[in-house]
MIDOSE-1310 file (N, C-alpha, C; in nm, 2 decimals, decimal comma, always signed):
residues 167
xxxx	-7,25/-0,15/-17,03/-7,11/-0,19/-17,04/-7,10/-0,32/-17,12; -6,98/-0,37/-17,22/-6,98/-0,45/-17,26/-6,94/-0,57/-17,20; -6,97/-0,66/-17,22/-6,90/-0,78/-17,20/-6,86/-0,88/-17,24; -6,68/-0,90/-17,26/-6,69/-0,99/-17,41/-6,68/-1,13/-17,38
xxxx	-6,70/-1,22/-17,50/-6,78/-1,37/-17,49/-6,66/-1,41/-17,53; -6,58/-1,50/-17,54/-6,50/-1,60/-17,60/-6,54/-1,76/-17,62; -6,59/-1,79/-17,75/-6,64/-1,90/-17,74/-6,57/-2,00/-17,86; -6,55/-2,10/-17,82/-6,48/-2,17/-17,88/-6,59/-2,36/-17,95
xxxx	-6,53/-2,43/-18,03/-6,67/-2,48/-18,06/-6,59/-2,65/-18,17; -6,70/-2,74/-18,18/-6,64/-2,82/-18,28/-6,64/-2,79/-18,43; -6,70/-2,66/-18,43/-6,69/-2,64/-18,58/-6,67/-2,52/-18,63; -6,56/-2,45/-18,52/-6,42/-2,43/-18,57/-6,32/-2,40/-18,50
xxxx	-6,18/-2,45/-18,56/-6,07/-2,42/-18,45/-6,02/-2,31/-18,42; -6,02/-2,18/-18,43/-6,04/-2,10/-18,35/-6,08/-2,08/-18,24; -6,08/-1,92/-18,13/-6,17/-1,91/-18,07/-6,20/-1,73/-18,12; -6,36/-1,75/-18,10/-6,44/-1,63/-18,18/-6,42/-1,53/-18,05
xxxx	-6,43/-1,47/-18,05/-6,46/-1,27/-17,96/-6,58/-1,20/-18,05; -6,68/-1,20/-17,91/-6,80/-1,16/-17,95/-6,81/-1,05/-17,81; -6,90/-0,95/-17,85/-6,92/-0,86/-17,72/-7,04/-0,83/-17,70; -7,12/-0,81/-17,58/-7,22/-0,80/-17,58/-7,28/-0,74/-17,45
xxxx	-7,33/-0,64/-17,47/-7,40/-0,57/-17,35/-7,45/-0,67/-17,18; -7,38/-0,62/-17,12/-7,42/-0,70/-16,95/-7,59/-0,70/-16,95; -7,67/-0,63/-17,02/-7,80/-0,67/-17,00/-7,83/-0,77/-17,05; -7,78/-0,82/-17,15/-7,82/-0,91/-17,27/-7,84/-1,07/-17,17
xxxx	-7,95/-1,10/-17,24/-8,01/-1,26/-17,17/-7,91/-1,33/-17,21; -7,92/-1,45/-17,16/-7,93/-1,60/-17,19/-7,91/-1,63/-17,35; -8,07/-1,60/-17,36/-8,06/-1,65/-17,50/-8,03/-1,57/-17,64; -8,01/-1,43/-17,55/-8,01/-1,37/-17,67/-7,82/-1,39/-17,75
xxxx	-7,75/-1,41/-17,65/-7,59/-1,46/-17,61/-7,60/-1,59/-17,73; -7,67/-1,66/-17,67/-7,70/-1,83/-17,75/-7,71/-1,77/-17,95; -7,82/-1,70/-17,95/-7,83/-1,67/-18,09/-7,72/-1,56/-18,15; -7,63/-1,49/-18,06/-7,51/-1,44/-18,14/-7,36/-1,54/-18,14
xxxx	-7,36/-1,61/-18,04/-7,29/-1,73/-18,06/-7,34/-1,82/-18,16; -7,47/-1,88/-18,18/-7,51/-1,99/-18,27/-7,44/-1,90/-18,42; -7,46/-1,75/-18,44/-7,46/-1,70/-18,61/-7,30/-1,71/-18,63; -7,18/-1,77/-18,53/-7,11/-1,77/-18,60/-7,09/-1,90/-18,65
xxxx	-7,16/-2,00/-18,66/-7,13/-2,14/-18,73/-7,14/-2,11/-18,87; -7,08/-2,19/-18,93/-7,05/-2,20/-19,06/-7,16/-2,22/-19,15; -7,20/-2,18/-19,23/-7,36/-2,20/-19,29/-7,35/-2,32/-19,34; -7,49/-2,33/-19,30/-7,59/-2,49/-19,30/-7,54/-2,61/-19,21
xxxx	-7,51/-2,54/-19,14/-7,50/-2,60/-18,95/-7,62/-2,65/-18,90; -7,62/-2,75/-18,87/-7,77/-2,77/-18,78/-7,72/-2,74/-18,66; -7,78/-2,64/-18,57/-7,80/-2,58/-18,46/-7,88/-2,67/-18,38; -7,99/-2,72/-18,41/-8,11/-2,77/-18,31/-8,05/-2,89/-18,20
xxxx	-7,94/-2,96/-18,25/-7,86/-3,04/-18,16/-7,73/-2,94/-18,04; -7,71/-2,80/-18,06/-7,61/-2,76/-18,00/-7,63/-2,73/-17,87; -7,54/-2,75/-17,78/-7,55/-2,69/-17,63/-7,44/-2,60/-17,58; -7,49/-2,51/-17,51/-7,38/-2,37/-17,47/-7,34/-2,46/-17,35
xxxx	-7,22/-2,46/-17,33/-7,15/-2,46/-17,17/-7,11/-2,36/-17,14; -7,04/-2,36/-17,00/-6,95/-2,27/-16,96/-6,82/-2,31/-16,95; -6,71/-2,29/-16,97/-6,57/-2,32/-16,95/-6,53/-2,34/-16,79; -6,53/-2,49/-16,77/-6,46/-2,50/-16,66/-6,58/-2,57/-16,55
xxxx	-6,76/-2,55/-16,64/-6,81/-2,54/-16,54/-6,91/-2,71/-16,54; -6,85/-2,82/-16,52/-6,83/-2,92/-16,55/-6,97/-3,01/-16,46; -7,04/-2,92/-16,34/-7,13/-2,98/-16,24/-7,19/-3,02/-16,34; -7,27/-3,13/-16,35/-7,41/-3,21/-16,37/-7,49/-3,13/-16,33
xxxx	-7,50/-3,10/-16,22/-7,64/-3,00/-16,18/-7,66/-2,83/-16,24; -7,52/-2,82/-16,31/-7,46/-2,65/-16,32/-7,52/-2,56/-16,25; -7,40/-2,51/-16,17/-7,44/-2,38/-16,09/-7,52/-2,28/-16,13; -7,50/-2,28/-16,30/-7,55/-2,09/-16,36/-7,64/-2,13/-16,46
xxxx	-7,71/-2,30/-16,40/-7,86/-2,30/-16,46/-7,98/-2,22/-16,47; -7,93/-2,14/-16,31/-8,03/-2,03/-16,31/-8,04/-1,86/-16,37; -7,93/-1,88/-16,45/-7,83/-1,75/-16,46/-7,96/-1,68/-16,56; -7,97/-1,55/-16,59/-8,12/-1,53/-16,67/-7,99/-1,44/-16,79
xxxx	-7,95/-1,36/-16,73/-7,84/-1,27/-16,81/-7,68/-1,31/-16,81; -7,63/-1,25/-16,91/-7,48/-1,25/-16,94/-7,41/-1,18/-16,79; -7,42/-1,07/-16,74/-7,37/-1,03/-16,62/-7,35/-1,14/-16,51; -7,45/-1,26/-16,50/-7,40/-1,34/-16,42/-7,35/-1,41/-16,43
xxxx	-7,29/-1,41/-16,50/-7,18/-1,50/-16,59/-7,01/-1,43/-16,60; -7,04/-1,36/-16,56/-6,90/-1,25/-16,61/-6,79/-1,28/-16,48; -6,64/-1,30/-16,53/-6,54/-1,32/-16,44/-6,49/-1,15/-16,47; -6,36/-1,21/-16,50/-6,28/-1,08/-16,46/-6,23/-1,03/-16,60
xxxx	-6,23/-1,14/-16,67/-6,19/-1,10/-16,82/-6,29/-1,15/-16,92; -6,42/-1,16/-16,88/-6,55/-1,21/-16,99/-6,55/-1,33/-16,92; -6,65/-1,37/-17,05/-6,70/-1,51/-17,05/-6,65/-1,64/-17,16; -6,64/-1,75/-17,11/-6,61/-1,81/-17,20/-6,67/-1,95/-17,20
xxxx	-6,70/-1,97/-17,31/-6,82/-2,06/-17,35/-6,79/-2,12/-17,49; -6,83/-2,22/-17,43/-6,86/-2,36/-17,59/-6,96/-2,42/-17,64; -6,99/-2,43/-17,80/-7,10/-2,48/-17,88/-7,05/-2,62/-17,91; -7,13/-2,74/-17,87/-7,08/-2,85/-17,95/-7,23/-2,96/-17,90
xxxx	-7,23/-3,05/-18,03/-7,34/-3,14/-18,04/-7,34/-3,23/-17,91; -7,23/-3,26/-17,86/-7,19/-3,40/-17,73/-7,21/-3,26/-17,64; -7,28/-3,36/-17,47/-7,32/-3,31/-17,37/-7,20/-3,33/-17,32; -7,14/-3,40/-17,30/-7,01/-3,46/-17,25/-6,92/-3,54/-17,36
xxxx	-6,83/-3,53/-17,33/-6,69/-3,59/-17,37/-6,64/-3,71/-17,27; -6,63/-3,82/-17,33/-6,54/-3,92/-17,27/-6,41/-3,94/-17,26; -6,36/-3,85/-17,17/-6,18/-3,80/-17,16/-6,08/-3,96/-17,12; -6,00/-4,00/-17,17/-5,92/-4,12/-17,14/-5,76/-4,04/-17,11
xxxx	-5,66/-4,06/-17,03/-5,55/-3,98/-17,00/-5,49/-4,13/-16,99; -5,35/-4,14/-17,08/-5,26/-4,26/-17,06/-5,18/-4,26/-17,00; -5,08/-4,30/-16,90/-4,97/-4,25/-16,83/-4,88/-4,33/-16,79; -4,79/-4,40/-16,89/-4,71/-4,52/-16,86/-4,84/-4,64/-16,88
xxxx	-4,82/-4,72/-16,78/-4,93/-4,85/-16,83/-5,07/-4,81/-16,75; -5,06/-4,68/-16,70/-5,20/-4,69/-16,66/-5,32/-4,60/-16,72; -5,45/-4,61/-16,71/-5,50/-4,53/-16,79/-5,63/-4,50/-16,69; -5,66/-4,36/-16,70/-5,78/-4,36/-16,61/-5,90/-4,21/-16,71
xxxx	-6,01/-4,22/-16,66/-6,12/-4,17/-16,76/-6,21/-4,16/-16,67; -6,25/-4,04/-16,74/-6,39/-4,00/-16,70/-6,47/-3,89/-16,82; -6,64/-3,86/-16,76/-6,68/-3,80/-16,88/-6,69/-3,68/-16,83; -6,64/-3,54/-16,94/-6,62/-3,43/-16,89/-6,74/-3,32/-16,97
xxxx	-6,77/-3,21/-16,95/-6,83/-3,10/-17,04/-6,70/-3,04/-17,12; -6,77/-3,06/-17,28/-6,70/-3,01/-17,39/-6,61/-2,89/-17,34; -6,68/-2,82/-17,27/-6,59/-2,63/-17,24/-6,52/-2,67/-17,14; -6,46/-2,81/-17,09/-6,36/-2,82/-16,99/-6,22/-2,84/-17,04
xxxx	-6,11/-2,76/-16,99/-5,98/-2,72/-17,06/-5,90/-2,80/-17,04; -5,84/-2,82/-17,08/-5,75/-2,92/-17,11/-5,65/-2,87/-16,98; -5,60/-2,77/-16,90/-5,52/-2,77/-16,83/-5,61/-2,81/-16,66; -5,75/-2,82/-16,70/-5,83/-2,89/-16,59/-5,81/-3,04/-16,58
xxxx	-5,82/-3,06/-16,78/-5,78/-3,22/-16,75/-5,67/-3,29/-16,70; -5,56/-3,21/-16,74/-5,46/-3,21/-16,69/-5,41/-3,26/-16,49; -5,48/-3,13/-16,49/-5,51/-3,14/-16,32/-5,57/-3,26/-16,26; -5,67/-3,26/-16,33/-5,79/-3,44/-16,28/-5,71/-3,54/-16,27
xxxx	-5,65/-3,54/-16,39/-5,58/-3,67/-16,47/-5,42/-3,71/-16,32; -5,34/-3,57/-16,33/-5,25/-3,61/-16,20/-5,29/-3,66/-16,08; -5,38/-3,59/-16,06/-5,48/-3,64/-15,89/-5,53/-3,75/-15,90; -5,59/-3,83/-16,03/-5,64/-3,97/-16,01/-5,52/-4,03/-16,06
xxxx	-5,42/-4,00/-16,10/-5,31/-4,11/-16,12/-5,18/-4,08/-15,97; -5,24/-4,00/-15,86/-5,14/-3,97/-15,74/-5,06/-3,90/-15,77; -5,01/-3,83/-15,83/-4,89/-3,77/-15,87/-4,95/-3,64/-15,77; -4,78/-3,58/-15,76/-4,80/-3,46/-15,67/-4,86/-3,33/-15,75
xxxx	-4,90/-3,21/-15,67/-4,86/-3,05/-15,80/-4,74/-3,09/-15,86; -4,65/-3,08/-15,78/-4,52/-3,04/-15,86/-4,49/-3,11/-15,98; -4,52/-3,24/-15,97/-4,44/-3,35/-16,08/-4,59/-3,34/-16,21; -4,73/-3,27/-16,11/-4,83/-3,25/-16,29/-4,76/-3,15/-16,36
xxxx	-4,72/-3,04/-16,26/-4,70/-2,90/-16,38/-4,56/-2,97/-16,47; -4,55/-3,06/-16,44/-4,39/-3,09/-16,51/-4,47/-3,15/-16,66; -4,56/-3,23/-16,66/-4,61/-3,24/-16,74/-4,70/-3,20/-16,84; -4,75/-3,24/-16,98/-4,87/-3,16/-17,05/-4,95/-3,30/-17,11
xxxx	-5,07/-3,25/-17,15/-5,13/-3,34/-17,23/-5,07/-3,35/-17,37; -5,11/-3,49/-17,44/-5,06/-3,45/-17,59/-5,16/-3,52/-17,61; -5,25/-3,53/-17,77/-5,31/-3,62/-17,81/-5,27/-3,74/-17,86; -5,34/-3,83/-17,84/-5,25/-4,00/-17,85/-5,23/-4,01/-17,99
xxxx	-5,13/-4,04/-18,01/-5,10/-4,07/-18,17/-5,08/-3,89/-18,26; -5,03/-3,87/-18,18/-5,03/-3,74/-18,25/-4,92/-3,67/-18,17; -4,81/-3,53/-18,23/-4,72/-3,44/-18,15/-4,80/-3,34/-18,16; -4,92/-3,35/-18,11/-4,99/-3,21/-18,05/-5,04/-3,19/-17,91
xxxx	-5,01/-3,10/-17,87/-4,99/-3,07/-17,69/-5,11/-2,96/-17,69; -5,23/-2,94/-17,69/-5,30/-2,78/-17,69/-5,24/-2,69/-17,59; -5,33/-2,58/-17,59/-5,27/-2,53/-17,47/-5,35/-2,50/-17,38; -5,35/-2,49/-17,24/-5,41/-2,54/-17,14/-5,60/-2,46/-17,12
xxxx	-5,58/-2,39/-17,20/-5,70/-2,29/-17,19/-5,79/-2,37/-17,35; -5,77/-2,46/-17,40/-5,82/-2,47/-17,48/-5,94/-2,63/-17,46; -6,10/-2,59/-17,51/-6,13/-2,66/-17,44/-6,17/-2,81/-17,53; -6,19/-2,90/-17,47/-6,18/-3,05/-17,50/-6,28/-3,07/-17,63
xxxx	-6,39/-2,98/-17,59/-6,48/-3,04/-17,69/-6,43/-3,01/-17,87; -6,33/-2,89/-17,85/-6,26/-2,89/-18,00/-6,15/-2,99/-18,08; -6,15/-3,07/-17,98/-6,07/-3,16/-18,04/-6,14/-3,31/-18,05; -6,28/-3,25/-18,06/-6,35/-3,43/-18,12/-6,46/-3,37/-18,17
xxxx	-6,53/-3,43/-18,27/-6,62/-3,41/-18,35/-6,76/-3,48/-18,28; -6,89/-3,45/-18,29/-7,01/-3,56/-18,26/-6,98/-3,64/-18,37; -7,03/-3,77/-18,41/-7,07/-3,86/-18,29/-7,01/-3,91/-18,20; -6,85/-3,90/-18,27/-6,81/-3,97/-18,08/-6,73/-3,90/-17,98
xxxx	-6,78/-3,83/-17,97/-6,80/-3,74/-17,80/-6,61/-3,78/-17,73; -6,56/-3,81/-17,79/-6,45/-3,88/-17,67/-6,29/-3,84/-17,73; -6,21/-3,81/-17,61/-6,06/-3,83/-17,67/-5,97/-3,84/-17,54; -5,84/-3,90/-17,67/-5,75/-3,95/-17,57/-5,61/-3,89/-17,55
xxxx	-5,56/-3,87/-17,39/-5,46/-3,81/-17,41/-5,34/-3,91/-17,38; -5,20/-3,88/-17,41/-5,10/-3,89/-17,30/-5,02/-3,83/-17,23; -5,00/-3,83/-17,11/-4,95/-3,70/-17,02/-4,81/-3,76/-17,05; -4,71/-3,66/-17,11/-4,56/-3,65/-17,09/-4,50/-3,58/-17,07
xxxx	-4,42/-3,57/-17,02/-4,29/-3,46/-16,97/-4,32/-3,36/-17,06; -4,32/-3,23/-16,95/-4,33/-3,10/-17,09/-4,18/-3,05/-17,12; -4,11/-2,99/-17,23/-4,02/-2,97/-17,30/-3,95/-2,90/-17,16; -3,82/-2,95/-17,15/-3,73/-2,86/-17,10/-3,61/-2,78/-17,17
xxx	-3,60/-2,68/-17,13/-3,48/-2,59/-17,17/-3,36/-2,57/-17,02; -3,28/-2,63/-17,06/-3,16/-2,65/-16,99/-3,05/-2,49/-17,03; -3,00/-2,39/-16,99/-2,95/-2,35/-17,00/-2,83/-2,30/-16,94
């Protein structure tokens, strides 16, 4: 049975759809994700994450095949040179940070970022990220490490009010 990949990466903005048999390893996953980089990519620096799955220790270090890996709608996974990302979230005059895994989504950061600045559920979902210096808001499934390049591993957001429609 297939199982499809969705992997997303610093070098490119897209995200790719790849499919690949539930038997298929670890690594054999790694080498059909690595062939979609752009030729003359150095690979020997890249690391696969999982989306979302942000432990230091990672739970699915032990994972041998693609099947253990599988949700309910595939898998989804990121290539990028930085182990981590150094996430900064601005919010009025305050600013709080921490360092996250590239394949962590921006509607996680989202999440983190309200809970260490106190805000309730209610008043985060009112909010979105946007990139500092910039009117771009991604969308919540999209993950952090596409929006910074190696060498420096890091970006910054500011949480504002998401658009309302009054009608």
């Amino acid at each position: 049975m297939p199982t499809r990949i969705y992997i997303q990466s610093e070098h490119f903005p897209d995200v790719k759809l790849v499919e690949v048999d539930d038997a298929a390893t670890i690594d054999e996953v790694k080498h059909v994700a690595l062939a979609l980089l752009p030729p003359g990519t150095d690979a020997t620096e890249l690391t696969l994450s999982i989306e979302d799955d942000d432990d230091d220790d990672d739970a699915h270090a032990h994972a041998t095949h693609i099947k253990h890996l599988k949700k309910e709608h595939g898998v989804r996974l990121h290539l990028h040179r930085c182990k981590h990302v150094e996430v900064h979230v601005r919010f009025g005059t305050e600013i709080v940070h921490h360092q996250l895994r590239p394949a962590t989504t921006v509607g996680r950061v989202r999440m983190w970022a309200g809970h260490k600045l106190g805000m309730a559920p209610g008043d985060v979902a009112e909010h979105v990220l946007q990139v500092a210096g910039t009117t771009e808001q991604p969308d919540v499934d999209t993950h952090i490490g596409t929006l910074t390049k190696c060498p420096h591993c890091s970006v910054t957001f500011d949480l504002v009010p998401a658009h309302r429609i009054n009608g």
